[in-house]
C-alpha positions in Angstrom: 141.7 99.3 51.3 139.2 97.5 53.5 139.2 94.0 54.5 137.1 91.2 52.8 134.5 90.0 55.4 135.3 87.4 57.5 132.5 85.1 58.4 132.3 84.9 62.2 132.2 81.5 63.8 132.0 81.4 67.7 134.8 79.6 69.2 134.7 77.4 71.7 135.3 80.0 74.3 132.3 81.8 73.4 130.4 78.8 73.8 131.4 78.5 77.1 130.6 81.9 78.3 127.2 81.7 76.6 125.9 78.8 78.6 127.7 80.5 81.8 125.7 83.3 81.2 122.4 81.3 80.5 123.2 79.3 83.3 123.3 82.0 85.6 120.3 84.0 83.9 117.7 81.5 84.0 117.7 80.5 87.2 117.9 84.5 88.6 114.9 84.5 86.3 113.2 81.9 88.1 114.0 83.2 91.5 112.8 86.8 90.4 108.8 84.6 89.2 109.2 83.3 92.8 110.1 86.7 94.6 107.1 88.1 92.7 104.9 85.1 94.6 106.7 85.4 97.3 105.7 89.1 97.3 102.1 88.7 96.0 102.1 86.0 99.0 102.9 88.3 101.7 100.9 91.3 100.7 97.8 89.1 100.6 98.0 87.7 104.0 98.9 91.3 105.2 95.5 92.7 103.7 93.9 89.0 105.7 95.4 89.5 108.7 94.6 93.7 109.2 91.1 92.7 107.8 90.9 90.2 110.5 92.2 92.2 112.9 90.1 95.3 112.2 87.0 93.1 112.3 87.9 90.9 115.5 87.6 94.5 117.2 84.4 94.5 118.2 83.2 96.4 120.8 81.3 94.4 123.9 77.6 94.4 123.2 76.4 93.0 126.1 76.1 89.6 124.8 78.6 87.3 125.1 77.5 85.1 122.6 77.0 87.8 119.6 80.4 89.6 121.2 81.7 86.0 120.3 80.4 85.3 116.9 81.4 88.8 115.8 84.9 88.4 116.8 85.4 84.7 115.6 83.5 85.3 112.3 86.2 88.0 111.0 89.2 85.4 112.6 87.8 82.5 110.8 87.2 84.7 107.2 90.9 85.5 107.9 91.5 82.0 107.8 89.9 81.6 105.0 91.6 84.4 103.0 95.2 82.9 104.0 94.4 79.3 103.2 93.4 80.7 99.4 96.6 82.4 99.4 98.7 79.3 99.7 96.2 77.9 97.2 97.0 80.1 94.8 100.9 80.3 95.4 102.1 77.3 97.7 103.2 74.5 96.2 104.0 71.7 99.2 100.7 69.5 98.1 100.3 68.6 102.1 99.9 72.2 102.4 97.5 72.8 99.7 95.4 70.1 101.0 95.1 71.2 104.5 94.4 75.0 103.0 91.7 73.6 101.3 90.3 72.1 104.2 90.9 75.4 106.2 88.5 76.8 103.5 85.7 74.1 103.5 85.7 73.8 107.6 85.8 77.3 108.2 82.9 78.2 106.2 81.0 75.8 107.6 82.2 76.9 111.0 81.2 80.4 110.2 77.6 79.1 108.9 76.4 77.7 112.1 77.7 80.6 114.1 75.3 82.2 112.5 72.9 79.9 112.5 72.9 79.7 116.2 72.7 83.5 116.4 69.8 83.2 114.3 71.4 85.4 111.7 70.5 84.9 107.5 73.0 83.1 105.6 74.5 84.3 102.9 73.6 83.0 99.1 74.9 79.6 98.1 78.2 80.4 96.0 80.8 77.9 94.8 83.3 77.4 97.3 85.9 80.0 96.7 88.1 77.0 95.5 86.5 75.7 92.6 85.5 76.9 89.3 81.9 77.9 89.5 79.4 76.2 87.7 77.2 76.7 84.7 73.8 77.9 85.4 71.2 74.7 85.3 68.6 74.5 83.2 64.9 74.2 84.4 64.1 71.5 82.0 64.9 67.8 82.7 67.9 66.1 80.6 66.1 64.4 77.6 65.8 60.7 78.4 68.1 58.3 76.6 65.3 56.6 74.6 64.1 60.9 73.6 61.5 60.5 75.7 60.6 63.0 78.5 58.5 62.9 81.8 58.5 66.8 81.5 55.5 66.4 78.9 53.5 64.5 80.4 51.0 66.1 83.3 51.4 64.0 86.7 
């Protein structure tokens, strides 16, 4: 003869292991989202640094000056590539902000060594840490009153 069904209630006991067990889950969860920065982290400046170091290997040309923009332009695009790194998985603010300035100042640094060198530059591009922006529009914004200059011949 079977047994009538007995409705299961947990018991106090079972509560207890449950939030053990969440309590140890969820934070090995967390860690395992910050071993997979932490890994995404360190790959990324691997690839910087043996791009860097593969283009700082510049053979002498001759001219000391274009021997030392070729070697320092890789270095500071290595900079560059290690600052947006942190930016996209450090989280100390402090560092964040002196990555972003890593960014702007060695672009700019990279800009007049060619420059000097006489070199093109490339085209103007968003700065690799902000959203780029929508494409203009040749025409003038309507004035406020909807009257616009761009109809008028000067």
């Amino acid at each position: 003869m079977a047994l009538p069904p007995r409705q299961l209630r947990p018991t106090a006991s079972a509560w207890i292991a449950l939030a053990l067990t969440a309590a140890f889950l969820l934070p090995a969860a967390a860690r395992a989202q910050g071993s997979t920065d932490q890994q995404k982290f360190a790959a990324e400046n691997e690839a910087a640094m043996t791009r860097m170091m593969d283009g700082m290997a510049v053979p002498p040309s001759g001219n000391i000056d274009q021997d030392f923009a070729a070697m320092m332009i890789p270095h500071h695009q290595g900079a560059i590539d290690m600052a947006m790194a942190e930016l996209r998985y450090g989280r100390n603010e402090q560092l964040r902000r002196i990555a972003q300035e890593i960014v702007v100042e060695q672009l700019q640094e990279i800009a007049a060594m060619r420059l000097a060198l006489g070199q093109p530059l490339p085209p103007s591009a968003p700065a690799p840490t902000q959203p780029s922006q929508p494409a203009s529009t040749d025409q003038p914004p309507p004035q406020a009153d909807g009257h616009s200059h761009a109809k008028h011949a000067h």
